[in-house]
C-alpha positions in Angstrom: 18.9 86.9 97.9 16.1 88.7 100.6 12.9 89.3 98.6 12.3 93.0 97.4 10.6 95.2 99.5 9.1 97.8 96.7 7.4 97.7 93.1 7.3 94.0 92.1 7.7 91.0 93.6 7.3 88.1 90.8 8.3 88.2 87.2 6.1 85.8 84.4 7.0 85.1 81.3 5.5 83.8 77.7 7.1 80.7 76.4 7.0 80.5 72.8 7.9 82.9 70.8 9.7 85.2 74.0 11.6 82.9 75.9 11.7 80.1 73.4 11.6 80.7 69.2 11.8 77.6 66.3 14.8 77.9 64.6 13.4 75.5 61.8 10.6 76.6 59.5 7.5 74.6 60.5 6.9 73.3 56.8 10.4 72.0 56.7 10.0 69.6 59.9 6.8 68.1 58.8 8.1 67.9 54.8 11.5 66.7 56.3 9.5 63.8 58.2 8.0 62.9 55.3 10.8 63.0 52.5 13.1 60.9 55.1 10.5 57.9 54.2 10.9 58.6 50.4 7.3 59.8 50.0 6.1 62.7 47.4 5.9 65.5 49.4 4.4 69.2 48.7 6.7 72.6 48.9 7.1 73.3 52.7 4.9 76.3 52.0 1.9 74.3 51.0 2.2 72.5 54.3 2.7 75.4 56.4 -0.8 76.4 54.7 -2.4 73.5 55.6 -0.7 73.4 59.3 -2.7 76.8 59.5 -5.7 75.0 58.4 -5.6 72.2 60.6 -4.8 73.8 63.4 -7.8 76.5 63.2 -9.9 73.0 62.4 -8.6 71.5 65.6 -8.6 74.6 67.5 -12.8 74.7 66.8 -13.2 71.5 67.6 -10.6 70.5 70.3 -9.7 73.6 72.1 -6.5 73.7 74.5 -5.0 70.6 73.1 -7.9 68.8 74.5 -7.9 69.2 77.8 -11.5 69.8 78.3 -12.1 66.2 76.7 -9.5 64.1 79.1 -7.5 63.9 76.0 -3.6 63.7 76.2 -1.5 66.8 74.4 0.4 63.4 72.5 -3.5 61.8 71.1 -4.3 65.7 70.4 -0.7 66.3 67.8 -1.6 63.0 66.3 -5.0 64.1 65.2 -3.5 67.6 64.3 -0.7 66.3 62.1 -2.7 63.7 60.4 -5.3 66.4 59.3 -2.4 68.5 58.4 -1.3 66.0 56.3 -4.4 65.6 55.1 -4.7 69.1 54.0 -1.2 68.7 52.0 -2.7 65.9 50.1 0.3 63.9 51.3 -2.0 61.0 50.8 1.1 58.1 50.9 2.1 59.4 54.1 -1.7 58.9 55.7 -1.4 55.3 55.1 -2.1 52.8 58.1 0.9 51.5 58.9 3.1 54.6 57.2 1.4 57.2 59.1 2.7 56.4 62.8 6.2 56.3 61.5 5.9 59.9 60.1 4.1 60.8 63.3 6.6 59.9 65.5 9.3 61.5 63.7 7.5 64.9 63.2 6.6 64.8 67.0 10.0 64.1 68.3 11.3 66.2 66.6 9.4 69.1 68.1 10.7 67.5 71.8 14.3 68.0 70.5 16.7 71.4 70.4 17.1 70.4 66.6 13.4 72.6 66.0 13.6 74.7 68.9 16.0 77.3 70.1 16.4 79.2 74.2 16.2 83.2 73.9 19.8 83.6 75.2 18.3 87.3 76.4 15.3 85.7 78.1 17.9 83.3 80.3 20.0 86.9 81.1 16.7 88.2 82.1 15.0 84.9 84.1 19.0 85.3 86.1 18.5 89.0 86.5 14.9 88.9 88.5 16.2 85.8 90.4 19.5 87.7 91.8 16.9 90.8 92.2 14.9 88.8 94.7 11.7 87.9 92.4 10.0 84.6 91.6 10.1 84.0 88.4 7.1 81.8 86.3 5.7 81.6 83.0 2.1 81.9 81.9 1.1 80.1 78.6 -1.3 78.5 76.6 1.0 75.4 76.1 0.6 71.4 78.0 3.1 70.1 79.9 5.6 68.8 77.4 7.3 72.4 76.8 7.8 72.8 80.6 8.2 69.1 81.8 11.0 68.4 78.3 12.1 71.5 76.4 12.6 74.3 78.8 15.2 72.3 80.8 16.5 70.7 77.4 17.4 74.6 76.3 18.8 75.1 79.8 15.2 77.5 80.9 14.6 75.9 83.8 17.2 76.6 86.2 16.0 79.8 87.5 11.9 79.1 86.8 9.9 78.6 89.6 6.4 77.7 88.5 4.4 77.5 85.4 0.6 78.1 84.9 -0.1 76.5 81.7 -3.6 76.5 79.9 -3.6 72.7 79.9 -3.5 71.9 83.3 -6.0 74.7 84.2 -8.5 74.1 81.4 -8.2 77.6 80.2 -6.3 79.7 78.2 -5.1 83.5 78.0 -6.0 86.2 77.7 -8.7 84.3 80.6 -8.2 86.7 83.4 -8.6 82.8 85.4 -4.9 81.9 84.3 -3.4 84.7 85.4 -5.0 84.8 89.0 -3.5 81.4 88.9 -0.1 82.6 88.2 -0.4 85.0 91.3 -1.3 82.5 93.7 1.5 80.0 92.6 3.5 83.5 92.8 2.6 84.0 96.6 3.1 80.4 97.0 6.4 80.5 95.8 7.4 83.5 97.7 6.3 82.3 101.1 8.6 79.3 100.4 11.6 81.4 99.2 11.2 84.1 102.2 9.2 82.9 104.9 5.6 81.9 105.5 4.9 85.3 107.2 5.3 87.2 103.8 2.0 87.9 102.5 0.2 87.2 99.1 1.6 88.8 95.9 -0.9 91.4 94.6 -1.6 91.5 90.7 0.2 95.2 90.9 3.1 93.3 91.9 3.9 91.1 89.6 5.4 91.6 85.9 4.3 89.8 82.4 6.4 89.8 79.7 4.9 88.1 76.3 4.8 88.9 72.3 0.9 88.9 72.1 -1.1 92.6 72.5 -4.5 91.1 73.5 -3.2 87.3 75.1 -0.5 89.2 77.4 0.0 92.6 77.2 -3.5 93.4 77.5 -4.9 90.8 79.3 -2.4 90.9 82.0 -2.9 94.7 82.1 -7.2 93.7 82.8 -5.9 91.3 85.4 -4.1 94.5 87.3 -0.6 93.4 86.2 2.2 95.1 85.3 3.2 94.1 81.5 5.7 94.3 79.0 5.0 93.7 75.4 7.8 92.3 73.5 8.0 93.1 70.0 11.1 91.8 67.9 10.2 92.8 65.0 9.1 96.1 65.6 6.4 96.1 63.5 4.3 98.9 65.0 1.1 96.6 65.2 0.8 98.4 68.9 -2.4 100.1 68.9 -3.2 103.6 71.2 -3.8 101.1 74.1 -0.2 100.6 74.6 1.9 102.6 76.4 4.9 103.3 74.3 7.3 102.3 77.0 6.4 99.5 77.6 6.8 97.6 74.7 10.6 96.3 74.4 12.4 94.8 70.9 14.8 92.7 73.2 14.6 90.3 76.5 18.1 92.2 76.7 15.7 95.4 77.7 14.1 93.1 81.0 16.3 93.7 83.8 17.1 97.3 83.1 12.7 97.9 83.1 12.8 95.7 86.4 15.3 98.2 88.0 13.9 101.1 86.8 10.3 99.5 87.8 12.1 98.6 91.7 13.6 101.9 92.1 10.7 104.2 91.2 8.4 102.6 93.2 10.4 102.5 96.2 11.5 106.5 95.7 8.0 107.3 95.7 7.6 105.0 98.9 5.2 102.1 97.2 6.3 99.4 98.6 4.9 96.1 98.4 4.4 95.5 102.2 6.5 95.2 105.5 
C-alpha cells in the first residue's frame, strides 16, 4: 500500500475502553481471587467502591503507575490492590503470607483474555487505515504490560505500529507532551513504511480516536489533531465544544470517517505534501 497523498496520514487510537473493554466486572476479579482461597469476602460492589478509593489514593500519591519514582507498573498494582483490599476490610486476605497468593492471582488475571476482551470493530478499523496507507498507533495513559502482553494476546497488534504510553514518557493525557510524541513516532514510522524522503507528519494530519471528552477528544483537538470521540453509550455527556459529527457510537463508524476525511481533503486539493 503507497502512503496517502491528502487529509491524514496516521491514525491513533485509545486502548482501554475503545480498542479494548473488560468483559468481567472489576469487583468480581478481585472478590473471585479472594473467594478461590476460601476467605470471607465483601459483595463485589463494596470492592468495586473501594477499588475507586484506592485508586484515587494511589493516583495522589503515585501518579502514572509510578513512573516518576523508578517504580515498576508490577510493585505499583501490588500497593494498589493491597489498599484496595484494605478498603474492603478483607482483612484475612492482607495476611503476610496470604496476601501474595491473592495478588498474584488478581494480577494475572488482568494479563489474561479471561478479564479482558478486543473491540472486534476497532481490529476492522486498525485493518482499514492500514490497507488505506496510514500508520496506525495508540496513545494512552497505560505501562507497558497492555502493549508488550494483551494487545497481541487479543490479536491488536498485528496492524499497530507504535505506541506512546504515559509510562514510558512520564506523562499522561490530555498533556499536549504525549501527543507530540505520538507524531514524531508517526513521522518515524512513515519514513520507514515509504521512504526516508517523506517528510514529518503534521498534527493536522493525523487522527485520534478515544472515549474521553477532555483526555482525547479535546486534548488531541489543542494539540492540532484531528479527533473522534467515541461514545458507546450514547449518553449525550458531549458538551457545545464538540462537534456533533464527530463523535461516533461504533469503531464500525472509523473507516467510513477516514474515507470521507481522505476524499474531502483531496477534492478541495489539501494535500499533505508531494
Amino acid at each position: 500500500m503507497r502512503p496517502t497523498r491528502a487529509g491524514i496520514r496516521a491514525i491513533t487510537f485509545e486502548i482501554t475502553s475503545t480498542l479494548v473493554s473488560m468483559s468481567v466486572p472489576l469487583g468480581q476479579v478481585y472478590g473471585d481471587a479472594v473467594r478461590y482461597y476460601q476467605l470471607p469476602c465483601p459483595p463485589d460492589d463494596t470492592i468495586k467502591a473501594a477499588f475507586k478509593m484506592a485508586y484515587k489514593m494511589m493516583g495522589t500519591e503515585l501518579p502514572n503507575f509510578g513512573a516518576a519514582q523508578g517504580m515498576s507498573e508490577r510493585a505499583w498494582w501490588a500497593r494498589m490492590i493491597k489498599q484496595t483490599l484494605i478498603e474492603a476490610n478483607c482483612v484475612e486476605a492482607l495476611e503476610d503470607e496470604t496476601f501474595p497468593l491473592v495478588f498474584q492471582r488478581i494480577y494475572s488475571a488482568f494479563g489474561s483474555p479471561d478479564v479482558w476482551a478486543p473491540c472486534p470493530e476497532g481490529a476492522r478499523a486498525m485493518r482499514h487505515a492500514k490497507e488505506s496507507g496510514l500508520v496506525v498507533g495508540v496513545v494512552s495513559n497505560v505501562y507497558h504490560r497492555y502493549v508488550d502482553q494483551n494487545l497481541p494476546l487479543l490479536g491488536l497488534h498485528k496492524d499497530l505500529d507504535f505506541a506512546a504510553i504515559s509510562y514510558e514518557l512520564d506523562d499522561a493525557k490530555p498533556s499536549p507532551h504525549i501527543f507530540r510524541e505520538a507524531i514524531r513516532k508517526a513521522s518515524h514510522v512513515h519514513r520507514l513504511l515509504y521512504g526516508k524522503e517523506q517528510p514529518d507528519i503534521l498534527p493536522s494530519e493525523v487522527l485520534h480516536v478515544g472515549d474521553d471528552l477532555q483526555k482525547d477528544y479535546m486534548a488531541a483537538k489543542k494539540a492540532g489533531m484531528c479527533a473522534l470521540l467515541f461514545d458507546p453509550k450514547h449518553d449525550g455527556e458531549c458538551s457545545s465544544e464538540v462537534v456533533p459529527s464527530d463523535v461516533i457510537t461504533s469503531l464500525d463508524e472509523v473507516p467510513a470517517k477516514i474515507d470521507e476525511i481522505l476524499a474531502e481533503r483531496s477534492r478541495t486539493g489539501v494535500t499533505a505534501r508531494p
